[in-house]
C-alpha angles and dihedrals in degrees: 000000000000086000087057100047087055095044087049089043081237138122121257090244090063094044089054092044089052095045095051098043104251127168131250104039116127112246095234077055103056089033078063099046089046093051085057102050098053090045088051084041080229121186120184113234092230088191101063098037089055094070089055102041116094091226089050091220123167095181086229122117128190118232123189113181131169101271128327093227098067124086091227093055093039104057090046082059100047092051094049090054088049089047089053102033091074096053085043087243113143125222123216097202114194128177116230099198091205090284108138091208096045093046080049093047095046091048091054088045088055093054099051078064100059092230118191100228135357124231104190139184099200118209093172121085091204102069089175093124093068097066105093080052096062094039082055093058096236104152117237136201124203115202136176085003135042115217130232118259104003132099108213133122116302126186119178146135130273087255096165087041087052092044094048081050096052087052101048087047087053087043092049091060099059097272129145108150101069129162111203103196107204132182123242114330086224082071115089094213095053089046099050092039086055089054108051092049090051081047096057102035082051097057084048093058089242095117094115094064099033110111134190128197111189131185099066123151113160148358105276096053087043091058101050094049092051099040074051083065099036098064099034127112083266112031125189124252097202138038131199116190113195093198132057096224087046082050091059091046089057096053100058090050091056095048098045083061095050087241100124093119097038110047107067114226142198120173121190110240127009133259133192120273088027085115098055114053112084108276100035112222124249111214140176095248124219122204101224090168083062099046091048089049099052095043088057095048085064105046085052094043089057101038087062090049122282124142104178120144119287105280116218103208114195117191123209113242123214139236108231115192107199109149108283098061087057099051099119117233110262113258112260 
C-alpha cells in the first residue's frame, strides 16, 4: 500500500480510502490511486483488512444453493455473482444436495470465512444453528425455500399457485387420471407443489383418480417408478413432474413406451433442450435469474444498513405450451 501512495503521490490513508469505497475522494484522486494499483499489480489481502476496518467487510458473500449441476441452481448462482461482481464482492458458492448435516457444514464453513451475507437454500427443518449467526448480524437470504422459525428475507416462486396451473392445464384437456411425481416431502417445494395440484384436482371433482408418487430424486428412480404406472392394469393419462430432473426422468419412461404422443406432461421449471425433443414439453416456468437477482438485492440492502422488516418475496411462475401439455385425453 505504501508502494502505491508514493506511486499516486498520495497518503496511505487516502489509498486505503479509495480501495475500500469509500466516499469523499476526488475522482482525479482515486483515478490516480487505481493507475497505481494496476502498474504495482497490487491485490488487497480482504482478510486481513477486514480485522482493521471498522465495518469488518471482507467483500465476500456464502452462497448455498440446491446443486451446482442443475440449471435451476445454476442460473440462481450466476445472477448472484453478476449482482456482486460490480460491488468486487466474491461469492463461495456450495451445493447442498438436500443433505441437513452438509447444509449445516457448508453454513459453518461460511462463517470461518467471515462472509459478509449469507444467500441459502435451506433442506433442514431445525434452523437452530443458525442462530449464532444471526446473534452475530451477519444478513441472510432465503431463496427457493423459506425456513422454519426465523424472520429473515425470503424470495421464492408461487410454487402451490404453478402446480395448481399445471393441473388445471391437464384437467382442461380432458384428463382425470393424473399422476403428479414429487421429490422428498422434507422438501418444502415438493410439499407445497403437492399441494397445490391435490388442491386443483380437488376443486374439479377429480380427487378420487389423482395420484401422487413422492420421494423422487432423480431420473433414474422417476423412471422406474413411472414406467411402474405405465404399464399397470390402470395406467395414467397425465403426468405432472414437480422437478425438472424428475422431469427428465419422465420423460424417458414415457419414451421408452412409445407413449410420447399419448401420455399428456407438464414438468415444473424448465430446463434446456425441453423445447427440442418431439413433442416439446410444455412446462410451468420459473425465473431463477430473477430469484438470484433479487436475493442478492437484499443481502446487499441489509449489508449497507438497512434494517427494514423481512420481506417475503414471492415471485410469479409461467405456463409454457409446448406440445405435451396440450395432448387431449383419449375418448372413453
Amino acid at each position: 500500500m505504501k508502494d502505491v501512495a508514493a506511486l499516486a503521490r498520495v497518503g496511505t490513508k487516502t489509498v486505503s480510502r479509495v480501495i475500500n469505497f469509500e466516499p469523499n475522494v476526488a475522482a482525479p484522486t482515486a483515478e490516480r490511486v487505481w493507475d497505481a494499483v494496476r502498474a504495482l499489480d497490487y491485490h488487497v489481502d480482504l482478510q486481513a483488512g477486514s480485522l482493521r476496518r471498522a465495518s469488518g467487510r471482507t467483500h465476500t458473500l456464502g452462497l448455498l444453493i440446491s446443486s451446482v449441476d442443475n440449471p435451476f441452481a445454476a442460473a440462481i448462482n450466476r445472477a448472484v455473482e453478476d449482482a456482486a461482481l460490480p460491488r468486487e464482492v466474491a461469492v463461495f458458492a456450495s451445493s447442498l444436495d438436500d443433505d441437513a448435516e452438509r447444509e449445516d457444514a457448508a453454513v459453518r464453513a461460511f462463517m470461518r470465512r467471515r462472509v459478509d451475507g449469507l444467500i441459502l437454500t435451506t433442506m433442514s427443518r431445525n434452523t437452530g444453528y443458525l442462530l449464532s449467526t444471526i446473534e452475530r448480524g451477519t444478513p441472510i437470504v432465503f431463496v427457493d425455500r423459506e425456513p422454519a422459525g426465523i424472520d429473515a428475507d425470503i424470495v421464492t416462486s408461487d410454487n402451490r399457485a404453478g402446480a395448481a396451473r399445471a393441473a388445471r392445464h391437464l384437467l382442461e384437456h380432458g384428463h382425470r387420471r393424473i399422476v403428479a411425481l414429487t421429490d422428498r416431502l422434507e422438501i418444502q417445494t415438493a410439499r407445497e407443489r403437492r399441494d397445490g395440484f391435490l388442491a386443483e384436482v380437488d376443486r374439479a371433482g377429480a380427487a378420487s383418480e389423482g395420484i401422487v408418487v413422492s420421494g423422487l430424486h432423480d431420473p433414474a428412480d422417476t423412471e422406474r417408478a413411472l414406467h411402474e404406472l405405465l404399464t399397470s392394469d390402470d395406467p395414467p393419462t397425465a403426468v405432472f413432474s414437480a422437478q425438472n430432473l424428475i422431469t427428465v426422468g419422465a420423460i424417458r419412461a414415457i419414451r421408452a413406451l412409445g407413449l410420447q404422443h399419448r401420455i399428456a406432461l407438464v414438468g415444473f421449471d424448465d430446463m434446456p433442450l425441453f423445447d427440442l425433443v418431439e413433442p416439446g414439453v410444455t412446462v410451468i416456468r420459473q425465473d431463477p435469474q430473477q430469484i438470484g437477482a433479487r436475493a442478492a438485492d437484499r443481502v446487499f440492502a441489509r449489508i449497507d444498513g438497512d434494517t427494514g422488516p423481512a420481506q417475503r418475496l414471492i415471485l410469479p411462475t409461467e405456463l409454457v405450451e409446448r406440445g405435451s401439455g396440450e395432448i387431449v385425453a383419449p375418448s372413453s
